[in-house]
N, C-alpha and C positions, 0 to 999 in steps of 0.2 A: 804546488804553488797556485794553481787553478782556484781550491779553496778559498785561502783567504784572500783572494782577489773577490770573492763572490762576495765571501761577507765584506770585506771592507762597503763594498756595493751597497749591501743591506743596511747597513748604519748607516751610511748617506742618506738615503731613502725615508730611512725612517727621522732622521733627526731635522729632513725636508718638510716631516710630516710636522712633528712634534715641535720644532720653535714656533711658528706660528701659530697654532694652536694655546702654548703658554704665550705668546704675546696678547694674543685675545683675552685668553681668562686675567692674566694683568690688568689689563683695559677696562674690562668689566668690573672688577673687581675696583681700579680708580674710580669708575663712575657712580660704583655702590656708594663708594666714599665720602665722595662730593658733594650726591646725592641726601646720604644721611645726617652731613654736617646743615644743607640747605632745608632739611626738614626742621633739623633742631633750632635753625635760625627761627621757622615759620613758627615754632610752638613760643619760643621767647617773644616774638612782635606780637601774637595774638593774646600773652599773657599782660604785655607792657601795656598794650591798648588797653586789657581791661581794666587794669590799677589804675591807670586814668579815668575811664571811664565811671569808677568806683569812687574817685575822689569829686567826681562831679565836673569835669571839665567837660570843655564844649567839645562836642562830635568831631570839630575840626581839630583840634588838640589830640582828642583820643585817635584819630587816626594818623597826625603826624608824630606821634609816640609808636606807634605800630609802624611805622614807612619805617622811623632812625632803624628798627632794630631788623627790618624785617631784608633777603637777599633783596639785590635788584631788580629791579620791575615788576617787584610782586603787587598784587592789588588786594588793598584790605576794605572791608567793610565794617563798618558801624549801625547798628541796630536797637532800636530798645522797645523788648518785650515783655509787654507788662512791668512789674518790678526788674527786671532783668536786663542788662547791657551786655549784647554781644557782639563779638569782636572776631571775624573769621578773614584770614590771612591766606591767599594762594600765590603761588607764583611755580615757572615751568622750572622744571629740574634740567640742573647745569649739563653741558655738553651741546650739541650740535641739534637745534630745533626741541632742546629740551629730551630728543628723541619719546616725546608723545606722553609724557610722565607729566601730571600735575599734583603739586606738593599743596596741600593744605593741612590746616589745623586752626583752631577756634577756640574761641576763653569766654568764661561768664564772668560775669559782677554782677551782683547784687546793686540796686542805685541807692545813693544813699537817703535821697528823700524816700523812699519804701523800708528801711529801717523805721521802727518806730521810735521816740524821742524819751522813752522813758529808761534809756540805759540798758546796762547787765540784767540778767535778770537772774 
C-alpha cells in the first residue's frame, strides 16, 4: 500500500506543477489574441486615413478617419511627402501597461493633385 500512496504523491506534485504552467500559456496565448486583433485594428485606421487623405481631405479629417477606426489611445500621424500622403497609426498593445509592446502600422496615398489630369492612359 506504501506504493500507491507514493504515487498518488507524485500526481499531486506534478499536477501542482502543471495547472499553472497551462494557466500561463492560456494567458499568453489571450494576450497574443488581443494583441493581434489590436494590430489589425492599427492597419485598417492607417488604411482609412489614407483613403482620406487620397480623396483630398484636410489633415484634420484624414486623421479623425484614422482615430474612428483606430484601438484607444492610439496616436496617428499625418504627413505629406512629396506626391505622397502618409498616414502611420501606433498605440500600446492591450493588457497591463501594454506590457512594453507597441503596435504600429502605416498606409500611403498618392495625393490627388500629383495625379496628372489627363486621365487613363
Amino acid at each position: 500500500m506504501r506504493r500507491s500512496e507514493r504515487d498518488r504523491g507524485a500526481v499531486t506534485v506534478e499536477a501542482a506543477i502543471v495547472l499553472p504552467v497551462l494557466a500561463l500559456f492560456t494567458m499568453a496565448l489571450l494576450w497574443a489574441l488581443a494583441a493581434s486583433a489590436a494590430q489589425i485594428r492599427c492597419v485598417d485606421a492607417a488604411r482609412a486615413g489614407a483613403r482620406a487623405a487620397a480623396r483630398s481631405e484636410s489633415a484634420e479629417a484624414v486623421a479623425s478617419a484614422a482615430r474612428a477606426a483606430a484601438p484607444e489611445g492610439a496616436r496617428v500621424a499625418v504627413a505629406r511627402e512629396g506626391e505622397w500622403w502618409r498616414v502611420t497609426v501606433e498605440a500600446a498593445a492591450p493588457g497591463p501597461g501594454g506590457l512594453g509592446v507597441t503596435l504600429r502600422a502605416g498606409a500611403a496615398a498618392l495625393a490627388e493633385d500629383a495625379v496628372g489630369g489627363g486621365g487613363p492612359v
